[in-house]
C-alpha positions as CSV (number, residue, x, y, z in Angstrom):
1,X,-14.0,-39.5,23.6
2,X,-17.0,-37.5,24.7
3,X,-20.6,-39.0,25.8
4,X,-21.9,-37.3,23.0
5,X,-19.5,-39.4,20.1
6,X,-20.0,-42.5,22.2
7,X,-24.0,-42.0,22.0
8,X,-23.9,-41.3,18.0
9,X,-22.0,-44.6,17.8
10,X,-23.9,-47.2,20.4
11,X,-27.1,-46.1,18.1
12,X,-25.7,-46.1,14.8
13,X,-24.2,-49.7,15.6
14,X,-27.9,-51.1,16.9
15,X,-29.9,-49.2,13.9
16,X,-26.8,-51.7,12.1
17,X,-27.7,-54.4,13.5
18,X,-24.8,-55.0,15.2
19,X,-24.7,-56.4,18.8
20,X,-20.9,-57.3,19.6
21,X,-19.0,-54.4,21.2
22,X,-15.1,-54.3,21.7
23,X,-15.1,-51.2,25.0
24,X,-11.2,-49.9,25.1
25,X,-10.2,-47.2,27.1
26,X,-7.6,-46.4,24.4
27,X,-5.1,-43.6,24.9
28,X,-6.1,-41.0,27.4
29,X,-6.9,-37.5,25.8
30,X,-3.8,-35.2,26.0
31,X,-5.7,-32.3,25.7
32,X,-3.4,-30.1,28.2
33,X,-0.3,-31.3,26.3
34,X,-2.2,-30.4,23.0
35,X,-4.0,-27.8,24.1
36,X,-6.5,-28.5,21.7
37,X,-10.2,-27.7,20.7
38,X,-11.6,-30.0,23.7
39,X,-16.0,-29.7,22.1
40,X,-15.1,-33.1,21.0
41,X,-14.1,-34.2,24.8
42,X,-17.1,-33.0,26.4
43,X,-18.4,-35.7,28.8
44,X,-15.0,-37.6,28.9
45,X,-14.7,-37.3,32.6
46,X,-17.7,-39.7,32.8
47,X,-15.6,-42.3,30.8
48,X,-12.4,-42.5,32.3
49,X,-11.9,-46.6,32.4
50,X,-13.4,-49.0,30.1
51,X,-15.3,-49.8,33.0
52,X,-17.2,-46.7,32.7
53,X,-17.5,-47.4,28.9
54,X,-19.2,-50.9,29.9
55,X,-21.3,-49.4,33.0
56,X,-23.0,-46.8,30.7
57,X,-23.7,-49.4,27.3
58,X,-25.7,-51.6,30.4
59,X,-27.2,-48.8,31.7
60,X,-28.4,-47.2,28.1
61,X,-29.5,-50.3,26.1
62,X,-29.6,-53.2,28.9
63,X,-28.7,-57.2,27.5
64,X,-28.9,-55.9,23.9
65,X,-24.8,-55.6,23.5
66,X,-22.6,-58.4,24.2
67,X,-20.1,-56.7,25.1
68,X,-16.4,-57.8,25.1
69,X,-13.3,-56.1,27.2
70,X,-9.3,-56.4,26.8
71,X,-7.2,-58.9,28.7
72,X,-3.3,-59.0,28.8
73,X,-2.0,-62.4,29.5
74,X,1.4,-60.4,29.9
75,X,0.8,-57.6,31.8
76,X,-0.5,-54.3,30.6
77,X,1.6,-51.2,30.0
78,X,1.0,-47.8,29.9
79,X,4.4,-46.7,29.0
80,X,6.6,-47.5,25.7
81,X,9.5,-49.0,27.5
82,X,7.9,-50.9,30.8
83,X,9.9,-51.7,33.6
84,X,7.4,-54.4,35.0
85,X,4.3,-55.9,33.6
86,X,2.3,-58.1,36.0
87,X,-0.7,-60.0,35.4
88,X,-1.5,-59.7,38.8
89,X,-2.0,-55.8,38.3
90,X,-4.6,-55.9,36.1
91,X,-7.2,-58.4,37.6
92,X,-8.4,-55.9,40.0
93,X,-9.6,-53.9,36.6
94,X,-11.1,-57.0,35.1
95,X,-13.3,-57.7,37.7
96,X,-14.5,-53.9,37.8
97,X,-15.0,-54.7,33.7
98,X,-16.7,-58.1,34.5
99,X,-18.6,-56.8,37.3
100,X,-20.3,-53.7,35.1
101,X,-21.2,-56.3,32.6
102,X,-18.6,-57.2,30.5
103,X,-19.5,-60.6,28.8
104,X,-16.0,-62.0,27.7
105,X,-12.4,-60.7,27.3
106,X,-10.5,-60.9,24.2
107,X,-6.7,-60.8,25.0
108,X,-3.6,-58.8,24.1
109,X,-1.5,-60.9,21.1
110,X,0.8,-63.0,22.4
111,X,3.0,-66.3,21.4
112,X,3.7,-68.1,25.1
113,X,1.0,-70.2,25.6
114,X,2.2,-71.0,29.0
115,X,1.4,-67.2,29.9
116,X,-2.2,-67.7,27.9
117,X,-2.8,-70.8,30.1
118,X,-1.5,-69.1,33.5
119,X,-2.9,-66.2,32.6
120,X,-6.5,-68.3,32.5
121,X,-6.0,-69.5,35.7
122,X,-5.5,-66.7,37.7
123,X,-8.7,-65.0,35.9
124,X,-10.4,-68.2,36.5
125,X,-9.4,-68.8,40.6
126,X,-8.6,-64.8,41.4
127,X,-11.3,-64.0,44.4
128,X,-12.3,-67.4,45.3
129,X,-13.6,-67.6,41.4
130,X,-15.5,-64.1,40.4
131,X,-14.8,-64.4,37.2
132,X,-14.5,-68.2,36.8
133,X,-17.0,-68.4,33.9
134,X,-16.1,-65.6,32.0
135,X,-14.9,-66.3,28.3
136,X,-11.5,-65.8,27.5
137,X,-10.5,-65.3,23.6
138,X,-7.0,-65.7,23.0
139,X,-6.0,-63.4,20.6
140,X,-3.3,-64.6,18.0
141,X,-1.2,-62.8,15.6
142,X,0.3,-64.8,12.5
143,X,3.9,-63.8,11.3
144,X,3.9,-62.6,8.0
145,X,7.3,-60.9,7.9
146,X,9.9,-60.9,10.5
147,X,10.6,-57.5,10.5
148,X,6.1,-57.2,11.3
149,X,6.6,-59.4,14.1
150,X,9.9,-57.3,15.3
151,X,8.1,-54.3,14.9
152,X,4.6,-55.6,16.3
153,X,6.1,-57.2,19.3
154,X,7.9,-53.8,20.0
155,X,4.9,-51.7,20.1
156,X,2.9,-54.2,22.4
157,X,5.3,-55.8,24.3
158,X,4.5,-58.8,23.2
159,X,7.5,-61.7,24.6
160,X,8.4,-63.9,21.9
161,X,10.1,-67.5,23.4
162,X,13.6,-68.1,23.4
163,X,13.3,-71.2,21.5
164,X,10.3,-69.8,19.1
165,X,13.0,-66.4,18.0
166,X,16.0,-69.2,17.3
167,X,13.8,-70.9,14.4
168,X,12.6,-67.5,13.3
169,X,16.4,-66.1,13.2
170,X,17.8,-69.0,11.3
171,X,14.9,-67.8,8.5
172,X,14.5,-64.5,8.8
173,X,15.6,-63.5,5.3
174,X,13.6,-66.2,3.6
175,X,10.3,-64.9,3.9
176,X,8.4,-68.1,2.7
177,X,10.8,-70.1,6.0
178,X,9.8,-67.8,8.3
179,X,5.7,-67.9,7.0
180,X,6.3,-71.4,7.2
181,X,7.8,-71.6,10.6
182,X,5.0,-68.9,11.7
183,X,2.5,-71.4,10.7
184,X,4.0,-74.0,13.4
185,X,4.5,-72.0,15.9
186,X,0.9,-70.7,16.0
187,X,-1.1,-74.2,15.1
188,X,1.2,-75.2,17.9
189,X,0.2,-72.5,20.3
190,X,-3.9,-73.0,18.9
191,X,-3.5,-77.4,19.7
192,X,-1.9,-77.0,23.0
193,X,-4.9,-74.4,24.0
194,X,-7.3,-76.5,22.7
195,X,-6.4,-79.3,24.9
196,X,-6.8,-77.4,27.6
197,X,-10.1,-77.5,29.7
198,X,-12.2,-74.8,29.4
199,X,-15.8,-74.0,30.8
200,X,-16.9,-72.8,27.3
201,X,-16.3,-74.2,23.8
202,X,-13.1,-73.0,22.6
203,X,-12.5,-70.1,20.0
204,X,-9.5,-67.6,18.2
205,X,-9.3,-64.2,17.7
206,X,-6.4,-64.0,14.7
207,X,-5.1,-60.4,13.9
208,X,-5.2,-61.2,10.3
209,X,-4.0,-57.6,9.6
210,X,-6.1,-57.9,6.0
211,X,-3.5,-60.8,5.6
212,X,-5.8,-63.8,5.0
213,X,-3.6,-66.8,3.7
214,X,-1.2,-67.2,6.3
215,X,-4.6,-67.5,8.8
216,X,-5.9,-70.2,6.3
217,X,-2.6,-72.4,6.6
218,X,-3.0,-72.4,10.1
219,X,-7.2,-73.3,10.1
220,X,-6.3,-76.1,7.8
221,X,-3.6,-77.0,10.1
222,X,-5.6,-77.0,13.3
223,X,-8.5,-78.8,12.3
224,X,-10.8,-75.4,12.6
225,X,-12.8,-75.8,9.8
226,X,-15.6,-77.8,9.8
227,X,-16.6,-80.1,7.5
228,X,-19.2,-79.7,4.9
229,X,-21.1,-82.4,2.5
230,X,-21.1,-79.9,-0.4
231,X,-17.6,-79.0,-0.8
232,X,-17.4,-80.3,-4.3
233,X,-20.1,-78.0,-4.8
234,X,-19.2,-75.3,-3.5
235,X,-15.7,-75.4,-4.9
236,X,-17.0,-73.9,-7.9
237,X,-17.0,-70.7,-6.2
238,X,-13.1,-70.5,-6.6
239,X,-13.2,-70.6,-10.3
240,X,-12.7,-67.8,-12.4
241,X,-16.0,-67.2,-14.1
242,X,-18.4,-64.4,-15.5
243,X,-21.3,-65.6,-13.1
244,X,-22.1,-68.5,-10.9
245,X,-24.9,-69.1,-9.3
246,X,-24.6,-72.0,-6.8
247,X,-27.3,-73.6,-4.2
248,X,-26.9,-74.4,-0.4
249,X,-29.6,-75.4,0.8
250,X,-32.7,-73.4,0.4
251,X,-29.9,-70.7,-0.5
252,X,-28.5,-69.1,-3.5
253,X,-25.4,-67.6,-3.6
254,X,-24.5,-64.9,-6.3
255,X,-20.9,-64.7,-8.1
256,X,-20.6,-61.4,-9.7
257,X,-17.3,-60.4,-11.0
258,X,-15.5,-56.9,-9.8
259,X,-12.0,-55.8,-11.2
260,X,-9.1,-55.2,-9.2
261,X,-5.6,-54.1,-10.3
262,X,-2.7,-55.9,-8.6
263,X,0.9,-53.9,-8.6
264,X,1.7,-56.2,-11.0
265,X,0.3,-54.4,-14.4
266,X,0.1,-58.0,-16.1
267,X,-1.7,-59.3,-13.7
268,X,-5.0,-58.4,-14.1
269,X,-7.7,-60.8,-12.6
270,X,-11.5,-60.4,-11.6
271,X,-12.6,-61.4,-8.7
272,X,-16.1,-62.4,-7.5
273,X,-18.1,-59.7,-5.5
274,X,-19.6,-62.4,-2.9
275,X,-23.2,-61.9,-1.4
276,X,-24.9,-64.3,0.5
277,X,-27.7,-64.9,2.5
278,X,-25.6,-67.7,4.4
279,X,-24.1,-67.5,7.7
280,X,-22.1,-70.7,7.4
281,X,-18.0,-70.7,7.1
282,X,-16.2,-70.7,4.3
283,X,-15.5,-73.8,2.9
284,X,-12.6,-76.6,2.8
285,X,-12.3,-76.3,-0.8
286,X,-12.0,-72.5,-0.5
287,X,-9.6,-72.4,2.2
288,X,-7.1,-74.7,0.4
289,X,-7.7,-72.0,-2.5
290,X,-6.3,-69.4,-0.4
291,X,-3.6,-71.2,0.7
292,X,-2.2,-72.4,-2.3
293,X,-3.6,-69.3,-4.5
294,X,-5.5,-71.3,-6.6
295,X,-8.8,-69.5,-8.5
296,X,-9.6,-65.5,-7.6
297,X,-9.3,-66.0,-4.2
298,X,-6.2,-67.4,-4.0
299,X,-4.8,-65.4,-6.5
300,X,-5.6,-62.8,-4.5
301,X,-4.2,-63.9,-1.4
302,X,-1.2,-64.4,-3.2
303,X,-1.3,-60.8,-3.8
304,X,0.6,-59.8,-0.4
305,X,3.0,-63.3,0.1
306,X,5.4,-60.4,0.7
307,X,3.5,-57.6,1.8
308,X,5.5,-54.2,2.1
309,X,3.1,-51.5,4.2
310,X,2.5,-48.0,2.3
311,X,5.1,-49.4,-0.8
312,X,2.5,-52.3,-1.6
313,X,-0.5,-52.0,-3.9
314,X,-2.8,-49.1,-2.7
315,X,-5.9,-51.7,-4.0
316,X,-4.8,-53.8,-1.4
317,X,-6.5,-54.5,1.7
318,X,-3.6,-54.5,3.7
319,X,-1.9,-51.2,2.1
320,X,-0.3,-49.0,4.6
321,X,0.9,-50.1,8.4
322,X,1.1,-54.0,8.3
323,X,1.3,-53.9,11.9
324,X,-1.9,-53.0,13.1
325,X,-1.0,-49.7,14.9
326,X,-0.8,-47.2,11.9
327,X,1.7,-44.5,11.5
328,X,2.4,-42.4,14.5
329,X,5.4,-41.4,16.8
330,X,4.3,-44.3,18.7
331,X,6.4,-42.4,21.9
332,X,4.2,-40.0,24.6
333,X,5.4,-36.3,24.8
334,X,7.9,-36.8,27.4
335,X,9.1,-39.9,26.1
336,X,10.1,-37.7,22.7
337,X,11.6,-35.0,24.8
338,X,13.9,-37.7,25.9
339,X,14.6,-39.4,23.2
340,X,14.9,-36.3,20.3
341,X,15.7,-33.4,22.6
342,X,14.7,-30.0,21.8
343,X,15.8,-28.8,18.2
344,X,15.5,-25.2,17.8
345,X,17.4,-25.1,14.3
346,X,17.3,-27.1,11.0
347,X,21.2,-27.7,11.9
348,X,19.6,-29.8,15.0
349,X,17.2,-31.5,13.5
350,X,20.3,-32.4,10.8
351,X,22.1,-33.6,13.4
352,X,19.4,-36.0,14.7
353,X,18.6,-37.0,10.8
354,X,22.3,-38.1,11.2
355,X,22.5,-39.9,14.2
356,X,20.2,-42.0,12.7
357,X,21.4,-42.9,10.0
358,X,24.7,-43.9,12.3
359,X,23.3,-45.9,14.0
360,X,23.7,-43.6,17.3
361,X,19.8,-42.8,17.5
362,X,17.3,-45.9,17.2
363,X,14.1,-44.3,16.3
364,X,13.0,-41.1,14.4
365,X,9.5,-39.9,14.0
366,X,9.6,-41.7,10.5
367,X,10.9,-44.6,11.4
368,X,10.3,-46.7,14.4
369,X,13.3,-48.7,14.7
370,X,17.3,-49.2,13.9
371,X,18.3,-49.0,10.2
372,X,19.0,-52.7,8.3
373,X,22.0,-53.6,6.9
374,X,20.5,-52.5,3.3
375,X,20.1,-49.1,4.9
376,X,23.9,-49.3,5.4
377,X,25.0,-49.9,1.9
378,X,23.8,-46.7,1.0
379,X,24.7,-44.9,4.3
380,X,27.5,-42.5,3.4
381,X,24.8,-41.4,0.4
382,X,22.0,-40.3,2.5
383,X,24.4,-38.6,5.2
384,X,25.7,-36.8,2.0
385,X,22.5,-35.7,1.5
386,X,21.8,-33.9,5.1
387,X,25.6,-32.4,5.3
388,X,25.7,-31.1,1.7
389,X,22.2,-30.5,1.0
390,X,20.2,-30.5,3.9
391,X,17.6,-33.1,2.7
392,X,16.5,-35.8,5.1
393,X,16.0,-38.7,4.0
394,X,13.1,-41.1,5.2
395,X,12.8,-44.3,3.6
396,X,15.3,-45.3,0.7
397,X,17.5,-48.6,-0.5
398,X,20.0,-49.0,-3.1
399,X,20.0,-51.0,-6.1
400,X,20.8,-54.5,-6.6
401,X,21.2,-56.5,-9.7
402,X,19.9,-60.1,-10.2
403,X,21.3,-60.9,-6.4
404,X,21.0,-64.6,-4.9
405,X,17.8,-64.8,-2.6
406,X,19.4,-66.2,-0.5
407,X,21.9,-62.8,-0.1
408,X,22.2,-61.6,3.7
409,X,21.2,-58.0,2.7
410,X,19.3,-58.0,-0.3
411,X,18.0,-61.5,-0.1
412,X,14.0,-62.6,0.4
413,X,11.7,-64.7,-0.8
414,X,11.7,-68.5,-2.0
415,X,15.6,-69.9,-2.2
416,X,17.3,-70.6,-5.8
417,X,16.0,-66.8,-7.3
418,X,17.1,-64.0,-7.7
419,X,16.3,-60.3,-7.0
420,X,16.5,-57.0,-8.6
421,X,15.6,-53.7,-6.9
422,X,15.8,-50.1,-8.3
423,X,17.5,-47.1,-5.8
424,X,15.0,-44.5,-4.4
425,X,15.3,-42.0,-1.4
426,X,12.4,-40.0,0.0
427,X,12.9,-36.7,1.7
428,X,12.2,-33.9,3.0
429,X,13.3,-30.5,1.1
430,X,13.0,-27.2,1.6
431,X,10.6,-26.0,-1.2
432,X,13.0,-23.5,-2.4
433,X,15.2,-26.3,-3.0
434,X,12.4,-28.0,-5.0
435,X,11.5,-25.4,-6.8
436,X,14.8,-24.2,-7.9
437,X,17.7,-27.1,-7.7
438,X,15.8,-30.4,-7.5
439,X,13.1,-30.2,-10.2
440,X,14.8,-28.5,-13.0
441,X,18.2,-31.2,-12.3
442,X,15.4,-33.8,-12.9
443,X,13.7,-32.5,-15.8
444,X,16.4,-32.0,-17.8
445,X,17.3,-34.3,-20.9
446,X,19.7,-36.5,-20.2
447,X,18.6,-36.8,-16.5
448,X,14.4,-37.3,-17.0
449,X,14.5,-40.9,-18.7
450,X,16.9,-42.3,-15.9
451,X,14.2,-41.1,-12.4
452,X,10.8,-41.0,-11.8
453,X,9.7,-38.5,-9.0
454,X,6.8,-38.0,-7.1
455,X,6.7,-34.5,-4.6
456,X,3.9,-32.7,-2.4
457,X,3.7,-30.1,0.2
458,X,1.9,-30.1,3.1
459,X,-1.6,-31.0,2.6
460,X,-3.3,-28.7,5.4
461,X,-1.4,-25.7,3.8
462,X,-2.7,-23.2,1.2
463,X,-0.1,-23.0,-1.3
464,X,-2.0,-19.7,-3.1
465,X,-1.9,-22.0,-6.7
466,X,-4.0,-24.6,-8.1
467,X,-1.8,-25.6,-11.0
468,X,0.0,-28.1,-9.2
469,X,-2.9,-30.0,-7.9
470,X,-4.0,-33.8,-8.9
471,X,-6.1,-33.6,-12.2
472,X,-8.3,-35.9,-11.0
473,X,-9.2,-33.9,-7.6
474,X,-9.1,-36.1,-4.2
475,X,-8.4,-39.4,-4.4
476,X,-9.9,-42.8,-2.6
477,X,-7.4,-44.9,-0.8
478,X,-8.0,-48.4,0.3
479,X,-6.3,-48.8,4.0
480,X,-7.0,-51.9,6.4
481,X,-10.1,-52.2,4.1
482,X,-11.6,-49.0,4.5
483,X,-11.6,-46.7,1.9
484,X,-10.5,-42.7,2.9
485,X,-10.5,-39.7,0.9
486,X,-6.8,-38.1,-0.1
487,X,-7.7,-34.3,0.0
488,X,-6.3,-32.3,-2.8
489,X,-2.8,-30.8,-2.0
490,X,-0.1,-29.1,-4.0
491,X,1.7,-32.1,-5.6
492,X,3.8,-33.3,-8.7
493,X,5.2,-35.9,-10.8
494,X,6.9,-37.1,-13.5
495,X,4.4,-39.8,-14.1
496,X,0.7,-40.4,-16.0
497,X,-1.5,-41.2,-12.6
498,X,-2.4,-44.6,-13.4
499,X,1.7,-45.2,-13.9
500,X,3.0,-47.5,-11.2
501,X,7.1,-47.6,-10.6
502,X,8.0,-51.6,-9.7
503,X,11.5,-51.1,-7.5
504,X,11.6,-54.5,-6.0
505,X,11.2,-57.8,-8.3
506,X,12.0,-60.8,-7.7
507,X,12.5,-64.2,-10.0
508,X,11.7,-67.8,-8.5
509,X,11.7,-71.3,-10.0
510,X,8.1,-72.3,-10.5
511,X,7.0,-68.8,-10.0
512,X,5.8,-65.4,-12.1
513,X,7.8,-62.6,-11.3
514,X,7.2,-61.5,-7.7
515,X,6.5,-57.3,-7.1
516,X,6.3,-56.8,-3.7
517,X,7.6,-53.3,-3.6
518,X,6.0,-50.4,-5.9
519,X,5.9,-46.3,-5.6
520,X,3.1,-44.7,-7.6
521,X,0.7,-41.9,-7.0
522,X,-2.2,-43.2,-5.2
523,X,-0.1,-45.0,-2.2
524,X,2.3,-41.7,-2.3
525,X,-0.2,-39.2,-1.9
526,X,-2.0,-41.1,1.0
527,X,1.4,-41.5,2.6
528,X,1.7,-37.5,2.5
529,X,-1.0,-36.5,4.5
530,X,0.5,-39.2,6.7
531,X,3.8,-38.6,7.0
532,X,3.0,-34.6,7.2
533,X,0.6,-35.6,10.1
534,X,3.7,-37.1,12.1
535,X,5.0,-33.8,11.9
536,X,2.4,-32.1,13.6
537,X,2.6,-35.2,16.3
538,X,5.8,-34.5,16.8
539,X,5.3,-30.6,17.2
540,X,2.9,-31.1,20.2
541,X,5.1,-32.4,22.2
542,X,6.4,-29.1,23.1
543,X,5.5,-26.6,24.6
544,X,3.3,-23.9,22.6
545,X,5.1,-21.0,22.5
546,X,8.8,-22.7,22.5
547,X,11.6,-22.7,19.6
548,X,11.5,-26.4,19.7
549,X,7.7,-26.3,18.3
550,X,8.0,-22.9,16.4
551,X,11.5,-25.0,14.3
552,X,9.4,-28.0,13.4
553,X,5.9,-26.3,12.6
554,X,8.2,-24.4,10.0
555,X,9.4,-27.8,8.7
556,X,5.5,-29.2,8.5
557,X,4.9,-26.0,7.0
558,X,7.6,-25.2,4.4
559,X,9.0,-28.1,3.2
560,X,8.3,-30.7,0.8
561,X,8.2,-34.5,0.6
562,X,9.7,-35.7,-2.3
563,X,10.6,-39.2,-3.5
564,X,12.7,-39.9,-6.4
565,X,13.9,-43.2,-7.9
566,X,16.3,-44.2,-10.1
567,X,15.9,-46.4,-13.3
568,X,19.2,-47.6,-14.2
569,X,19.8,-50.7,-11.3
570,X,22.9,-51.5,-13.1
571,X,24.8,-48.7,-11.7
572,X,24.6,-48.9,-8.2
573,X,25.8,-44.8,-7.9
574,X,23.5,-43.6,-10.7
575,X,20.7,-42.0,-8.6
576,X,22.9,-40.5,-5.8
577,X,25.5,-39.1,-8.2
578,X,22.3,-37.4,-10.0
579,X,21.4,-36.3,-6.6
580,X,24.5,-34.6,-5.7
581,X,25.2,-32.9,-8.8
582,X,22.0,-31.2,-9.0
């Protein structure tokens, strides 16, 4: 990031008001790898530690930033796959942080408090006790998903204890188990910390990942939450009302109601748009809402019990990457190279497609990690796919017909219910093959009331033709609470826009029907410039003028991503045999 970026944003946050700074280095600029437009970079060589960050917010605005730095009770890593991480390592780059006027350090997740606590100490004594008052945040993610703690822990290299993966294991496809177990292990990890001596008052940094309720079990759990006199009164701001106007205080506090849709069409609720002139914490009353998903709050918490990334509700606040790193190779250049080699032919990049789906390759651009056993009921389908048809499939599962939750492969949620899901595949196709086998298969009677579809090309291309684009122009897109703009592209579907495809239900005893997995236009469309993006990731990893880059430029460039599902769950071979007969 250039000094001219960094300037724009130290003002803009103090014309905010705001006076707590995070400084990360974050990922060095590859501009020689990328040989990209480097305006943007100008000034970077000043800012080549967060050090440097820290030195030059002292330097510019004085005591007015309290400034915060990161800390890795683990060891920090550079690379994807360390060989060694070492606490030790990193304490001379604290101190150069603490000594340019770094006020605390927020750490790197982790769930070994015995590393947390030695971790501590050797900040605490390292050079006779330079950094012996300085204010360590522990920084703590809760499990909502075992596969969001696999993946999570991956990417940061997180440890998880022997004894702590055994209980998660014995769980892991009962998602409400493993929440529960999550809960445990992290009010454990919070009680033992706080028991510890420190020279300042204790506090947590949770990773809530937009996930709230999970965090709420383990406040209540802890003892975090202070207590306040006018619960009872402030409980009324839980209830579902048209407005409320409630008093703390010399305060008023103003309840006015905002509509959200869930993914659940029946499920419409309002919820309160809160504004307050009070600093104070939520209170107990509210927080047992959340956890138990009683009133608008809760109800809305409830809303991701199982939350599934880009196939949850758009609307929510924790749509897209549940794991806090977004979508990206999540690989450097070289560590590609290695890993995919250097396809100069669609037959290549078939034959990696395929690997994959064998169980021979662990990781494609798409998809960060080994296929699960749901992947591999459908796995002579999808390799049919890429040998017959030369479509590559990136996310898919088969279909599944009032299945035990308790089922090894098709099994989540509460025990004693059962689940449902519809198939669907999403891949990429040649846009010939769109145009000219695909579409008119599925828009023929007979074949159009069994699928939906949704397809798109490549946003950043000019297809020459507006009468495919979105009716409605660009689209807004809730991700991690933030709301960005889906830029009009050439893209299709067999669906009204407001339509939403449910392809994963679920029915529990003492529970509404559970849909925790949806497709419909809004999350689709954000996912395209997304997954399209990845593409051109992957592209610069070569070199500029080579056949590896030139072969997948033409893939980012040509083909289309298209995701089709298949209505009729009863028949587990419906929507592949559709497929393969187009």
């Amino acid at each position: 990031m250039g000094k001219k970026i960094i300037d724009v944003t130290l003002q803009t946050a103090k014309e905010l008001g705001i006076q707590n700074i995070l400084a990360l280095r974050g990922d060095p600029p590859r501009e020689d790898e990328y040989r990209i437009d480097s305006q943007d970079f100008e000034g970077s060589e000043d800012f080549k530690s967060a050090a440097d960050l820290v030195r030059y917010i002292r330097k510019e605005y004085g005591d007015y930033f309290c400034i915060g730095v990161a800390g890795y009770p683990e060891g920090h890593s550079d690379e994807s796959h360390p060989a060694q991480q070492d606490p030790q390592d990193d304490m001379p780059f604290l101190l150069e942080k603490v000594q340019a006027g770094a006020d605390f350090t927020m750490t790197q997740l982790f769930f070994d408090e015995l590393a947390f606590l030695s971790y501590e100490r050797l900040v605490r004594e390292w050079k006779g006790g330079a950094m012996k008052d300085l204010l360590i945040i522990p920084g703590l993610m809760p499990i909502q998903s075992f596969a969001v703690l696999k993946r999570t822990t991956d990417l940061s290299h997180a440890k998880v204890p022997k004894d702590i993966l055994e209980k998660l294991m014995a769980v892991r496809s009962d998602d409400e188990s493993v929440k529960q177990v999550g809960v445990n292990v992290l009010s454990s990890i919070v009680s033992k910390i706080k028991s510890t001596p420190s020279p300042h008052q204790r506090g947590f940094h949770f990773f809530t990942l937009n996930l709230e309720k999970v965090v709420s079990l383990v406040l209540e759990k802890c003892n975090l939450i202070p207590q306040y006199d006018e619960d009872i009164g402030r409980s009324a701001a839980i209830e579902d009302s048209e407005y409320a106007s409630l008093t703390k205080g010399t305060h008023n506090i103003s309840l006015r109601p905002t509509s959200r849709r869930p993914s659940s069409p029946h499920n419409h609720t309002t919820t309160p748009l809160r504004t307050s002139s009070s600093s104070s914490p939520p209170s107990r009353a509210t927080d047992i809402a959340i956890m138990h998903g009683i009133g608008s709050l809760g109800r809305e918490a409830t809303w991701d019990d199982y939350p599934n990334g880009r196939f949850g509700d758009a609307r929510s606040p924790a749509f897209g990457e549940i794991d806090g790193y977004g979508p990206s190779l999540h690989l450097s250049p070289s560590d590609a190279r290695a890993k995919w080699g250097y396809p100069i032919s669609r037959s290549d990049l078939s034959k990696l497609f395929l690997r994959h789906l064998r169980g021979e390759l662990d990781q494609l651009p798409w998809s960060e990690g080994p296929l699960n056993a749901e992947t591999r009921v459908i796995e002579k389908q999808l390799c049919r796919l890429i040998e017959k048809r030369g479509w590559w499939s990136i996310a898919s599962q088969p279909a599944a017909d009032g299945v035990m939750s308790s089922d090894q492969v098709f099994g989540w949620g509460p025990k004693g219910g059962f689940v449902f899901q519809k198939a669907f595949v999403e891949f990429w196709i040649p846009e010939k093959d769109w145009r000219e086998v695909l579409k008119p298969c599925l828009t023929k009677p007979g074949v159009k009331e069994k699928v939906s579809w949704y397809a798109a090309a490549n946003p950043e291309v000019k297809t020459g033709s507006s009468s495919f684009l979105g009716a409605n122009g660009s689209l807004e897109v809730m991700q991690n609470g933030i709301a960005h703009s889906v830029p009009q592209t050439a893209f299709e579907s067999s669906s009204p826009a407001s339509s939403v495809d449910s392809v994963t239900w679920g029915s529990f005893p003492g529970k509404e029907i559970v849909t925790p997995t949806i497709i419909e236009e809004m999350s689709f469309r954000a996912w395209v410039e997304e997954a399209f993006g990845i593409w051109r990731e992957w592209e610069r990893c070569y070199a500029v003028d080579s056949e590896s880059r030139k072969i997948i430029r033409s893939c980012r460039e040509q083909c289309w991503l298209v995701n089709v599902i298949g209505h009729v769950y009863q028949e587990p071979e419906a929507l592949w045999k559709i497929l393969m007969e187009a």
